[in-house]
N, C-alpha and C positions, 0 to 999 in steps of 0.2 A: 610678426608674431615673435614674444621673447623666447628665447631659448630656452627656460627653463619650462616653459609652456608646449615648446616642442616637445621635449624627453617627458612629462609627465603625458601628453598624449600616443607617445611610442610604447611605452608602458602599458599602458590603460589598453592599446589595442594590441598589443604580445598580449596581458592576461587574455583577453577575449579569445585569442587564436589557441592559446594552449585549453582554454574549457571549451573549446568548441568542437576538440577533436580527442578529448576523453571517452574510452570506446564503454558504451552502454549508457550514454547522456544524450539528457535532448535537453534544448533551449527552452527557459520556461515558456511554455504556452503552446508549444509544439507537441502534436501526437507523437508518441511513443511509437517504437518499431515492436516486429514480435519477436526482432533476435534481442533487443535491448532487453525486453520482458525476462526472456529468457535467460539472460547473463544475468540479470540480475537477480532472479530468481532460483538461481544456481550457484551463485556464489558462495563460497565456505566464507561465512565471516570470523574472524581470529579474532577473540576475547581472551586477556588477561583473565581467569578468576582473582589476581591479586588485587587487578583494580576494578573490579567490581564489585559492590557493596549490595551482597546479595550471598544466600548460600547456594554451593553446589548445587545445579540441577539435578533431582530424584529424574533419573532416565523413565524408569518402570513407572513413577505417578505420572511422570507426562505421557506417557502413554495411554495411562489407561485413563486421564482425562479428554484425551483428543478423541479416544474412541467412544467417551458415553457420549461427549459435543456434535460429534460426525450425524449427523442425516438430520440432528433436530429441526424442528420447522415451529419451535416456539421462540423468541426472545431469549436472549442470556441474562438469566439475573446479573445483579452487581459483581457479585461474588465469582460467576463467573467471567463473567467481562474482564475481572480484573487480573486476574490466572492467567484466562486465553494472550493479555496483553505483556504478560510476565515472559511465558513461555515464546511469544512472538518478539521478543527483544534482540536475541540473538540469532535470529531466524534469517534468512535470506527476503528481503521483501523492496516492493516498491512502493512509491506513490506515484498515483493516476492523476494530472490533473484534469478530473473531469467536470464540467459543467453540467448543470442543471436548470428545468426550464425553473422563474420565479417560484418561489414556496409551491416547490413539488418532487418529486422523486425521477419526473419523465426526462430522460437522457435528453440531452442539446442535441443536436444534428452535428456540431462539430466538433462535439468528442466521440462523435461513433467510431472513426476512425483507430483511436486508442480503442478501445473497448473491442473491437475489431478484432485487435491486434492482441488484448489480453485471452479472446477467446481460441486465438489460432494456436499463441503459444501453449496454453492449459491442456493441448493435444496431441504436443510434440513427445518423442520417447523419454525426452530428460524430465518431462516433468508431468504425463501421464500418469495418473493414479497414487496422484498426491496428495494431501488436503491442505485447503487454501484458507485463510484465514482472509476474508473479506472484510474492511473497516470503515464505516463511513465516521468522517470528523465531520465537523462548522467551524465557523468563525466563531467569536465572545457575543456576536447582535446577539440578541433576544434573549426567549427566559433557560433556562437550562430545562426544564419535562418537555418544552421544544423543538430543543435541537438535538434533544434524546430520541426523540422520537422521531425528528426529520434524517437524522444520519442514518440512524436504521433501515427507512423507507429505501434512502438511497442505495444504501449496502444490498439491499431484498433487490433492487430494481437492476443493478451489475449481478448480481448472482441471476436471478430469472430471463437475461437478456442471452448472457453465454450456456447454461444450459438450453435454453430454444433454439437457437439459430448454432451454434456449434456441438451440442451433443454433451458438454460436459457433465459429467455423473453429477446431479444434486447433492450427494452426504460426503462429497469431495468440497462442498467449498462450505463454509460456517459463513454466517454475517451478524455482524457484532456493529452498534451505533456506538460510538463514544461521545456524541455530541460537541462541547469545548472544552473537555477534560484534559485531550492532550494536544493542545497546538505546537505546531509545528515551528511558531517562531511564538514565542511568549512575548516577545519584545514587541511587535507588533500584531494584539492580538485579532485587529478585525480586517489581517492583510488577505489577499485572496491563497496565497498558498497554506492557509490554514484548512481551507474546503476542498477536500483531498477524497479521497478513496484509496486504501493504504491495502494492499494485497503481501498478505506473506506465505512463505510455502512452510506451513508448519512440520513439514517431514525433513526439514532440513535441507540437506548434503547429499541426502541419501536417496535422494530420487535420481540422479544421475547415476547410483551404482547400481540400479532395477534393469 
């Protein structure tokens, strides 16, 4: 083996070991913990307003949009899809990689385990009596009124799984489909980490000071 074939494989596996032990990370493909959930959903994220190309967030209109959004059980219009996705920018949030059975909304068996885990931590004191902004994305396949309507199914199918089985308050979590409006890698857009379920704690920071 040439040398320099050596050092680029020393390389290659030093990156692997320092992302493998980045605290509230998993390997793709891997369930999520429910302390992971948690730190992440906890997290102050630090935004520039300089380098943001956007205005100051109105404190008081995002409040008092989160509160008409909280308990709906209709669809979000465009309109507000598009707010809810403004305000959840700067928000503390994750993505689930969760599976689904073929063209359907019914959980895989082997993402229960994450989903599990998002319903234990939605319980914990940091982040009890939050509101959660539920996401379902797709990939670019198919037509776009489809995968509007198949991410939504999904997002209804995570919110109705951890209310039943773990008690979470209904008008604590919103679910919102975007379809393939905002992939996660543009660059590749029919990769599997596009077909996400994207969880944000729209209260912020401030469910750790309750």
């Amino acid at each position: 083996m040439s040398q320099k074939l050596i050092s680029f494989s020393a390389i290659f596996l030093l990156q692997i070991a320092n992302t493998a032990f980045l605290p509230g990370l998993a390997a793709a493909g891997e369930n999520l913990t429910e302390d992971q959930i948690v730190e992440a959903l906890t997290a102050k994220k630090e935004v520039s307003r300089q380098l943001v190309n956007r205005p100051r967030v109105d404190t008081a209109a995002e409040s008092v949009f989160l509160e008409r959004i909280r308990g709906l059980e209709r669809v979000l219009t465009p309109e507000e899809r598009e707010e809810a996705a403004v305000i959840a920018k700067d928000k503390p949030q994750i993505d689930l990689e969760i599976t689904f059975e073929y063209n359907s909304a019914e959980i895989n068996s082997k993402s229960l385990p994450s989903v599990q885990a998002l319903g234990r931590a939605l319980n914990t004191p940091d982040l009890k009596g939050s509101t959660f902004l539920v996401a379902g994305h797709t990939d670019a396949a198919g037509r776009d009124s489809y995968n509007q309507d198949l991410s939504e199914r999904r997002a209804v199918s995570i919110k109705r799984y951890v209310v039943e089985k773990f008690g979470i308050p209904s008008a604590g979590l919103v679910t919102v489909g975007y379809g393939k409006t905002k992939l996660k890698d543009p660059a590749h857009p029919f990769a599997d980490v596009n077909r996400r379920v994207q969880v944000s704690n729209m209260s912020g920071a401030m469910a750790a000071s309750k």
